[in-house]
C-alpha positions in Angstrom: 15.6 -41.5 -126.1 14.8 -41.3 -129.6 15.1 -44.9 -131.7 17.5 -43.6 -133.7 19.6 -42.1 -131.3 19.6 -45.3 -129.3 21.0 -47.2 -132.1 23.2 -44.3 -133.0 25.3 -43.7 -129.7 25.0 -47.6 -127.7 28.6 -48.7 -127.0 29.6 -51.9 -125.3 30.3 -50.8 -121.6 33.0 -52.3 -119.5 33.1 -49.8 -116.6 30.0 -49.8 -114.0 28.9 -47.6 -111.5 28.1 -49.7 -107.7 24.7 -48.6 -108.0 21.9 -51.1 -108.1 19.5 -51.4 -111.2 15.9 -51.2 -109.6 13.6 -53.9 -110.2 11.5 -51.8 -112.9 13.9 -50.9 -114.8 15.1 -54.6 -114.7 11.7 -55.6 -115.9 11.7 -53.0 -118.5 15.0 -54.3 -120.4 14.1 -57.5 -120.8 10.4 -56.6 -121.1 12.0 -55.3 -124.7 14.0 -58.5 -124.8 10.6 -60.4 -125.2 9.3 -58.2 -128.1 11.3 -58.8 -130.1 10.7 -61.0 -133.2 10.8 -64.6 -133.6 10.6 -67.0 -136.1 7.1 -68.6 -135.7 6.5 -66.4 -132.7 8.1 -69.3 -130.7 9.9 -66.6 -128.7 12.6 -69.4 -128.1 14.7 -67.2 -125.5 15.2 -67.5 -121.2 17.2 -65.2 -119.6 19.1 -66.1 -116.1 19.6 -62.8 -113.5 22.4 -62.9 -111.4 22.7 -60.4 -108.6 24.8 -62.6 -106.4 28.5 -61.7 -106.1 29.7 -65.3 -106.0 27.9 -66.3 -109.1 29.2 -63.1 -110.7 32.8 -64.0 -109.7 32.5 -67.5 -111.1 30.9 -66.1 -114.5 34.0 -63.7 -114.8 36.1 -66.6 -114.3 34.1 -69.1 -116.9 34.6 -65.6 -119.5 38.2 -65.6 -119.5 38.7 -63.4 -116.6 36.7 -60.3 -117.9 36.6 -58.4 -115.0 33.9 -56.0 -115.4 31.2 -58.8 -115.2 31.6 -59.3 -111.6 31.6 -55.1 -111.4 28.2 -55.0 -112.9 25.5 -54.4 -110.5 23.2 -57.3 -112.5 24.1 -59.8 -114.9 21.7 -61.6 -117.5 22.5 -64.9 -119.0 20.7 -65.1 -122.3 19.9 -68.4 -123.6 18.6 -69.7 -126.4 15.5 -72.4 -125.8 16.5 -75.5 -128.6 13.4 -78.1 -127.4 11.3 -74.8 -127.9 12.7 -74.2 -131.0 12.7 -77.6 -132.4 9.6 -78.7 -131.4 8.1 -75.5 -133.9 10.6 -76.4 -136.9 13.0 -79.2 -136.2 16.4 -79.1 -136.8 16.5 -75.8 -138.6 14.8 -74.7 -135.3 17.0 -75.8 -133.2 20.4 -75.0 -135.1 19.7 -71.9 -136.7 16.2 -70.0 -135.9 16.7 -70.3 -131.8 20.2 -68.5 -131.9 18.5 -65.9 -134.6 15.5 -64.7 -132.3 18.2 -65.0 -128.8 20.3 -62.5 -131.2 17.1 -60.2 -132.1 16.1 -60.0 -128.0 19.6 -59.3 -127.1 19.6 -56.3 -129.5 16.5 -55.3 -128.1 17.9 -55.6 -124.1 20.9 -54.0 -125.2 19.2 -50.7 -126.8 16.7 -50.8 -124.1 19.0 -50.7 -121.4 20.9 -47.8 -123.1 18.0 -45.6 -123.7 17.1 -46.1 -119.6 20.5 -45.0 -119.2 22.0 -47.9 -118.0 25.5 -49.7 -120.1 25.3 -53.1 -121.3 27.7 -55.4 -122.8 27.1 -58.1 -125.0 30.0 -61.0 -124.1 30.1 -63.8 -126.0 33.5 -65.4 -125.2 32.7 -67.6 -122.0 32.6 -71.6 -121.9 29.5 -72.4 -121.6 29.4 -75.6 -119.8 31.1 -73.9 -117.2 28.0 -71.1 -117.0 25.6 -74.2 -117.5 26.9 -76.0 -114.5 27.5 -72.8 -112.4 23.5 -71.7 -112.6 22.3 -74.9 -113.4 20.9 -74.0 -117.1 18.9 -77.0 -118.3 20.3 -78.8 -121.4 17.7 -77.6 -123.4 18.9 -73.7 -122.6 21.5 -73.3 -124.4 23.4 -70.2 -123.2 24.6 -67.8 -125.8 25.2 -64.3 -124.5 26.5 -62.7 -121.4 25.0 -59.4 -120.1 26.4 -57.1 -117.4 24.6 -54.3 -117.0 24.3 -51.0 -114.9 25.1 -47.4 -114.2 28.2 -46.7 -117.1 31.5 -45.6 -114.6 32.6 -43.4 -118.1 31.9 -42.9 -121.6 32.5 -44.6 -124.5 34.3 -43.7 -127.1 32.6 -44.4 -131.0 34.6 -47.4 -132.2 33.4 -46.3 -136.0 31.7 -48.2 -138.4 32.3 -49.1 -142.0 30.4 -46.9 -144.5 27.7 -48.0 -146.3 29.3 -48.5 -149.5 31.5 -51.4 -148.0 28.8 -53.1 -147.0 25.9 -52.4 -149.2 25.2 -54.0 -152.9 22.7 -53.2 -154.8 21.1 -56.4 -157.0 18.9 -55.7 -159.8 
């Protein structure tokens, strides 16, 4: 699929198919995840794969009952590393420049996933201490999005977007 068109036509997806999402095609998404840019390089991201139906029960119920994670065939908790990220620039590190890159990576998984034709959904309303202590995320992994993904069960519709001129200024 064609850049462009990726960014073009990716929707949020809450609906999945039951059809597992082979290894490779695992490996691809967040194989994009990782390119993506960092400050630094320091690449301060992890990512968590769930597969387990438990696990995905208990994230559902740590993200305000959102259903559709526990439907999804895989599930990636994306964290962002703040020792990593502190240890390159301190505090701006670990408060700002950690959650930045995390955000870039997601964007990547997220378009990556949609252009192998799988749906994605970035959910960031969970408590987190509740995912920390469910997969035993390390203090220093600090999770901040997450990701069911697999086989759409139905399309999208376009949500819109503002035009250009509401959010574009042009500073001389």
């Amino acid at each position: 699929m064609d850049l462009f068109e990726a960014i073009r036509t990716r929707r949020s997806v809450r609906a999945f198919l039951p059809e597992e999402v082979p290894e490779e095609v695992l490996s691809r998404i967040v194989g994009a995840a990782i390119q993506a840019p960092s400050a630094g390089n320091v690449q301060p991201w992890f990512f968590y794969v769930v597969r387990d139906d438990y696990l995905k029960k208990k994230l559902t119920d740590a993200s305000l009952g959102q259903a559709f994670i526990a439907q999804a065939p895989v599930v990636i908790v994306a964290c962002a590393d703040l020792e990593r990220a502190k240890a390159a620039y301190q505090r701006r590190g670990e408060t700002l420049y950690c959650y930045l890159d995390t955000a870039a990576a997601v964007q990547n998984l997220l378009l990556t996933a949609h252009a192998l034709g799988y749906g994605c959904c970035w959910v960031g309303a969970f408590d987190e201490n509740s995912v920390s202590r469910l997969l035993e995320i390390p203090p220093a992994h600090r999770p901040v999005a997450i990701l069911p993904v697999g086989r759409p069960a139905r399309v999208t519709r376009d949500p819109g977007r503002r035009p250009l001129d509401e959010v574009v200024s042009e500073v001389d």
